[in-house]
VODRENBA-157707 format. One record per residue: residue in three letters; x, y, z of N, C-alpha, C in turn. Coordinates in steps of 0.02 Angstrom, whole numbers, padded with zeros to 5 digits, always signed. Atoms other than C-alpha are relative to their C-alpha. Layout:
! VODRENBA-157707
AlaXYZXYZXYZ/...
END
This chain:
! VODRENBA-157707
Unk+00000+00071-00016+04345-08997-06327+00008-00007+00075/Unk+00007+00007-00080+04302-09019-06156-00016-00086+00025/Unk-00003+00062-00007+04315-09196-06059-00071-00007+00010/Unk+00073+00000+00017+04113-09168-06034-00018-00020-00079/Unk+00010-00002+00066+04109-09161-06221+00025-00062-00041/Unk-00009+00063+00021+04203-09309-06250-00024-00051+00031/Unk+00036+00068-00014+04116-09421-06131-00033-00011-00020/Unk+00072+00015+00008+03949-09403-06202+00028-00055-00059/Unk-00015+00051+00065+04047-09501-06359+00040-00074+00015/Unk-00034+00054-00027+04152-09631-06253-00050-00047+00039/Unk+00055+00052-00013+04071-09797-06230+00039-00011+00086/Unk-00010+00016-00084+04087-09858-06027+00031-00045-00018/Unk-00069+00039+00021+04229-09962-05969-00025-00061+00003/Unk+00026+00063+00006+04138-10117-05943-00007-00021-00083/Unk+00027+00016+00044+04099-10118-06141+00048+00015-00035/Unk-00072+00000+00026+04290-10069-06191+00031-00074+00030/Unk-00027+00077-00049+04327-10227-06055-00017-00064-00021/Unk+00005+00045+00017+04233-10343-06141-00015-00003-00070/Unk+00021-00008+00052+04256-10303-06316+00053-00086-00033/Unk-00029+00022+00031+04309-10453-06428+00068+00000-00014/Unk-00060-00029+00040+04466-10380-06520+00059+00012+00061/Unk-00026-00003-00052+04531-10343-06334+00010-00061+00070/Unk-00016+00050-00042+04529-10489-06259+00054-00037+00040/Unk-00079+00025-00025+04718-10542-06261+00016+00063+00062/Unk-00032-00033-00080+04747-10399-06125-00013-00012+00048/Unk+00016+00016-00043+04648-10470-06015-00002+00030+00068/Unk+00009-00033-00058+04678-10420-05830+00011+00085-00013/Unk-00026-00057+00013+04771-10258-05893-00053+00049-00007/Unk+00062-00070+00013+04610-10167-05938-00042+00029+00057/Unk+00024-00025-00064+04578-10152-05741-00002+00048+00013/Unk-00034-00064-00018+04679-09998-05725-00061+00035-00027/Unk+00058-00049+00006+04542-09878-05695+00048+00070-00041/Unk-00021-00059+00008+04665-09749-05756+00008+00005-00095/Unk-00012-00003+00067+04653-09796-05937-00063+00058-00012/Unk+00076-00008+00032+04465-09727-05940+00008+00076+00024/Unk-00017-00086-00030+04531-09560-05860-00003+00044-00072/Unk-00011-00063+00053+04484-09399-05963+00029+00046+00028/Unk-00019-00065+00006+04616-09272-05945+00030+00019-00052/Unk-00051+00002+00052+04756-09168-06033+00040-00036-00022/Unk-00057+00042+00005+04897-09272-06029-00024-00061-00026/Unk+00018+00061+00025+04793-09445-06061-00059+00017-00090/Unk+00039-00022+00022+04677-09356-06170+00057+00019-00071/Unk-00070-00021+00050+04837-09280-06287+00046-00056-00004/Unk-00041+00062+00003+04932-09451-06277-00048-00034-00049/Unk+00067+00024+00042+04757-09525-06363+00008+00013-00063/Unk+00018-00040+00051+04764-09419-06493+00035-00024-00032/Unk-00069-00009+00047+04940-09445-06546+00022-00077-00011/Unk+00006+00058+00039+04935-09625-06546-00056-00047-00029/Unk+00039+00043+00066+04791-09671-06627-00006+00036-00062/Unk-00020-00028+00078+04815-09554-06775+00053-00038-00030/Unk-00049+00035+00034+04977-09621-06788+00004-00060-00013/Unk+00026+00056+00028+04930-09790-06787-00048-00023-00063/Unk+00042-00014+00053+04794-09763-06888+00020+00002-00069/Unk-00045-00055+00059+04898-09645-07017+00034-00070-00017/Unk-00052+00037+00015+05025-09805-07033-00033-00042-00055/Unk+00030+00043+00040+05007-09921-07176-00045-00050+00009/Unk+00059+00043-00037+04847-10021-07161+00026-00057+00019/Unk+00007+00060-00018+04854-10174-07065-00052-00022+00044/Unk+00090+00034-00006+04693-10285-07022+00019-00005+00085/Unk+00005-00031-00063+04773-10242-06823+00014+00008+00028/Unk-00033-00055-00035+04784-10085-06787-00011+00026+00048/Unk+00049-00001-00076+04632-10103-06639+00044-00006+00059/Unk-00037+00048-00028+04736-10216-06568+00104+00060+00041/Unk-00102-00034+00007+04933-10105-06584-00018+00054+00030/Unk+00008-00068-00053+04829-09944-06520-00024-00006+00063/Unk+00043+00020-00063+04738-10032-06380+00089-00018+00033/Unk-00055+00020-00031+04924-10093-06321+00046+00075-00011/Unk-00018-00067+00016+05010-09919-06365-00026+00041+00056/Unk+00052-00040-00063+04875-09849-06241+00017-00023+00056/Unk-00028+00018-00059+04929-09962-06122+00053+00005+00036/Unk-00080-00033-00011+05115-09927-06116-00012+00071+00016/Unk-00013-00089-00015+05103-09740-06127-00060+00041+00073/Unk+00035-00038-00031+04955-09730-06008-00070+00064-00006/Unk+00041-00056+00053+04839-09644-06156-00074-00021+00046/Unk+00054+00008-00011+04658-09638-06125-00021-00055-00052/Unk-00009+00061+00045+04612-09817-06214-00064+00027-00043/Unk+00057-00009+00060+04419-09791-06283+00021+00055-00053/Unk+00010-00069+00046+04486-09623-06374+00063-00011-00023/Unk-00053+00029+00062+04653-09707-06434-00044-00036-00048/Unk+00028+00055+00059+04548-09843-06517-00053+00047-00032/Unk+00045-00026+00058+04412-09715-06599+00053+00044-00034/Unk-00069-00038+00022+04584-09599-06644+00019-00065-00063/Unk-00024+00060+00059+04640-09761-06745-00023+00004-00045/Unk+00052-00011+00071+04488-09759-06862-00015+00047-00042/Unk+00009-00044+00056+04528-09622-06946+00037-00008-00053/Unk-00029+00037+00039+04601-09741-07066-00081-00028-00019/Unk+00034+00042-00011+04440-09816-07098-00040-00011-00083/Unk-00001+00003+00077+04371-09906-07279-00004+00058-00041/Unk+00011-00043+00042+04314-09738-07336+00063+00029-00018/Unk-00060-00044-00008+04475-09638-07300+00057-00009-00031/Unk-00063+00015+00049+04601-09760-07359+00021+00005-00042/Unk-00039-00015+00085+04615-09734-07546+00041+00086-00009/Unk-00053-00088-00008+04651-09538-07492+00052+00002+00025/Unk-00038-00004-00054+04759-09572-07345+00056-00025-00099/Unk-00068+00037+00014+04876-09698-07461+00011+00045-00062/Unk-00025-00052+00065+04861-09573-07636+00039+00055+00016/Unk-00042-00068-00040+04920-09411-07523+00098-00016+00025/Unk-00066+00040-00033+05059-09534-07441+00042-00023-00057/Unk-00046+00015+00067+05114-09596-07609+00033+00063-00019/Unk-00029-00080+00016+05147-09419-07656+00030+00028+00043/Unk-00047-00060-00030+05222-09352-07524+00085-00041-00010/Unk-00056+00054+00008+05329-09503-07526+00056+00012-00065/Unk-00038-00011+00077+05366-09476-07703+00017+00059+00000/Unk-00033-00044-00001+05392-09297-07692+00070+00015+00026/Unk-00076+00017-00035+05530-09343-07550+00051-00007-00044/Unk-00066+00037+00010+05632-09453-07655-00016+00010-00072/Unk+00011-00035+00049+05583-09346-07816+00028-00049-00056/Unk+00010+00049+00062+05535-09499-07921-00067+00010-00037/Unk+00053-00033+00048+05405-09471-08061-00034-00049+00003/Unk+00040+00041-00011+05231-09549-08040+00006-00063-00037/Unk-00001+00065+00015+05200-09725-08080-00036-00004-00069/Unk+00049+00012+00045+05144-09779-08247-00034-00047-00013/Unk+00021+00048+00018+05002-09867-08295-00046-00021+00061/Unk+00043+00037-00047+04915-09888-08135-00066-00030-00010/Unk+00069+00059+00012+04822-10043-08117-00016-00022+00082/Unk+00019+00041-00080+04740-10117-07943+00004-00068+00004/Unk+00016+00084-00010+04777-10292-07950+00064-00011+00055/Unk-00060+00055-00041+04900-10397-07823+00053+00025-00036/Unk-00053+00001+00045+05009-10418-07977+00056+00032-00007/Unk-00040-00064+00038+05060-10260-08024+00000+00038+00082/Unk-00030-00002-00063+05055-10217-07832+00101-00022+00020/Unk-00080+00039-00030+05222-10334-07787+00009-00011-00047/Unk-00040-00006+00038+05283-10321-07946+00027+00063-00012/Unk-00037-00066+00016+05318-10129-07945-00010+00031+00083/Unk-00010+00001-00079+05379-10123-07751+00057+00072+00003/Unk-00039-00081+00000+05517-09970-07803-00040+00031-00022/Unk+00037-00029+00040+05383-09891-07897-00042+00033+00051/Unk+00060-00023-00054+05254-09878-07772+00010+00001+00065/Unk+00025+00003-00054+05268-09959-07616+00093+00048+00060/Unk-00048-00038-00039+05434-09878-07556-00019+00077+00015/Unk+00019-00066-00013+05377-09696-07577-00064+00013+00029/Unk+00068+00004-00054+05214-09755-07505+00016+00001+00083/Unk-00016-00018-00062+05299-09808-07353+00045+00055+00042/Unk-00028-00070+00005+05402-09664-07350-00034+00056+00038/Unk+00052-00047-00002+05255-09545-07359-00046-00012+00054/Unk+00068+00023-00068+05148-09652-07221+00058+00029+00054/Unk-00050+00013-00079+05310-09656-07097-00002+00109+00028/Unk-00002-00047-00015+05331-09455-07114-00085+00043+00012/Unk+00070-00005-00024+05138-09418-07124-00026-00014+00038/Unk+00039+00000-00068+05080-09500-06984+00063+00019+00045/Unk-00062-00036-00059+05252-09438-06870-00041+00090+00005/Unk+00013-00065+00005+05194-09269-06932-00071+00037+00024/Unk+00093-00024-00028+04988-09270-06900+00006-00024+00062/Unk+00008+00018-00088+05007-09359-06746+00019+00051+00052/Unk+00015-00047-00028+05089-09242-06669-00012+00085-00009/Unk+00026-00074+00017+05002-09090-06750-00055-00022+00058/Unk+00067-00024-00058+04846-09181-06658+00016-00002+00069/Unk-00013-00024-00079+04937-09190-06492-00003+00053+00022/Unk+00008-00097-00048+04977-09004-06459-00045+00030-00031/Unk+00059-00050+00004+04824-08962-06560-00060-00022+00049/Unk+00025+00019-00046+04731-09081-06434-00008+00039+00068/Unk-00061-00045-00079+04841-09004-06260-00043+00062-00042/Unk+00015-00058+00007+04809-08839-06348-00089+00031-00004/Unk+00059-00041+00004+04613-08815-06378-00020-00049+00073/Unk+00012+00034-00061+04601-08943-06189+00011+00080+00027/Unk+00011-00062-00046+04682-08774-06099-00030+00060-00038/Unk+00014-00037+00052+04594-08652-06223-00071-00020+00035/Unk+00048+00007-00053+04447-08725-06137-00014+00003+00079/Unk-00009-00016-00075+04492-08727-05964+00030+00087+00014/Unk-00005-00080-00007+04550-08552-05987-00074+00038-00028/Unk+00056-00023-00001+04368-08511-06067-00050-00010+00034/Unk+00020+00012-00037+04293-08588-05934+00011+00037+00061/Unk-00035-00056-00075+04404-08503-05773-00043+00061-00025/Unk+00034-00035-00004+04358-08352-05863-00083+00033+00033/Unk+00063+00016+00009+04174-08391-05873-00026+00029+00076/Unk+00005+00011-00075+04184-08420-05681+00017+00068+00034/Unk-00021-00073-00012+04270-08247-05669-00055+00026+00021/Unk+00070-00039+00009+04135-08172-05734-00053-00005+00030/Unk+00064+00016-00030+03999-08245-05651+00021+00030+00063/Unk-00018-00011-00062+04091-08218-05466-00016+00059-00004/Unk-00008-00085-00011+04108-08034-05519-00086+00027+00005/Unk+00065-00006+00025+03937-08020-05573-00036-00002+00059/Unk+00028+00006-00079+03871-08106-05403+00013+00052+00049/Unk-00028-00039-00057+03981-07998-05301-00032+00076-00019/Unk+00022-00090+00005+03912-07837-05368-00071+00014+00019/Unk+00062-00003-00033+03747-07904-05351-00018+00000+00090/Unk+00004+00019-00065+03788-07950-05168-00009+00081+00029/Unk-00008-00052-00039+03835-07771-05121-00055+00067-00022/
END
């Protein structure tokens, strides 16, 4: 993962600046330093838009990672595509995995009878939604930062296969030189 490799996928800042959903920040999206690709902004990205993401759905979480990015100084376009890995497809896995881990935690025995309506939603709130939130709060604490230092970690993993690279070539030149 090289910052070459992620620009070709990051939209320009003019078109993060005037997105809809971002509007309430207004002047704030000046800071040329949001749009910066390195390690440090690049591994801050990672770790809060997973974790945002990862958190129990709410209609916005564009919005909570785009401000998250702003405080910490993250790289903003690659917090907000980091977020969407919550996204309609994903959710029924994300929240079944999270129920379970949840429930494994607090080693209560699955729910019976599951039905999808409202109803039976907020009517069985010990049943479900506690070991749900449970399971979201320690699941996304836990992936987030797996993808930070796995972020940081394959960033210098590239800049060290790169230096190399450069090694090699110098040596190569120099032998040809003489």
């Amino acid at each position: 993962m090289s910052r070459f490799s992620l620009k070709k996928f990051m939209p320009p800042a003019e078109t993060v600046k005037n997105s809809k959903s971002l509007r309430f920040l207004g002047s704030l999206l000046d800071d040329p330093n949001l749009f910066h690709m390195n390690r440090r902004s690049v591994s801050k990205a990672f770790f809060w838009g997973v974790f945002i993401g990862l958190l129990p759905p709410i209609p916005i979480h564009t919005p909570v990672a785009a401000s998250a990015a702003l405080v910490t100084r993250a790289n903003l376009p690659l917090t907000i595509a980091a977020c969407w890995i919550a996204n309609p497809i994903t959710i029924p896995f994300i929240m079944y995995a999270f129920y379970h881990l949840g429930r494994s935690i607090l080693h209560m025995e699955p729910a019976p009878d599951m039905e999808f309506t409202w109803a039976w939603l907020t009517h069985e709130f010990e049943i479900i939604w506690r070991p749900y939130l449970l399971g979201s709060l320690i699941g996304a604490s836990s992936l987030s930062t797996l993808a930070y230092f796995l972020s940081n970690y394959m960033w210098r993993l590239n800049v060290k296969r790169r230096w190399y690279a450069r090694q090699k070539h110098r040596a190569v030149e120099h032998q040809l030189d003489n």
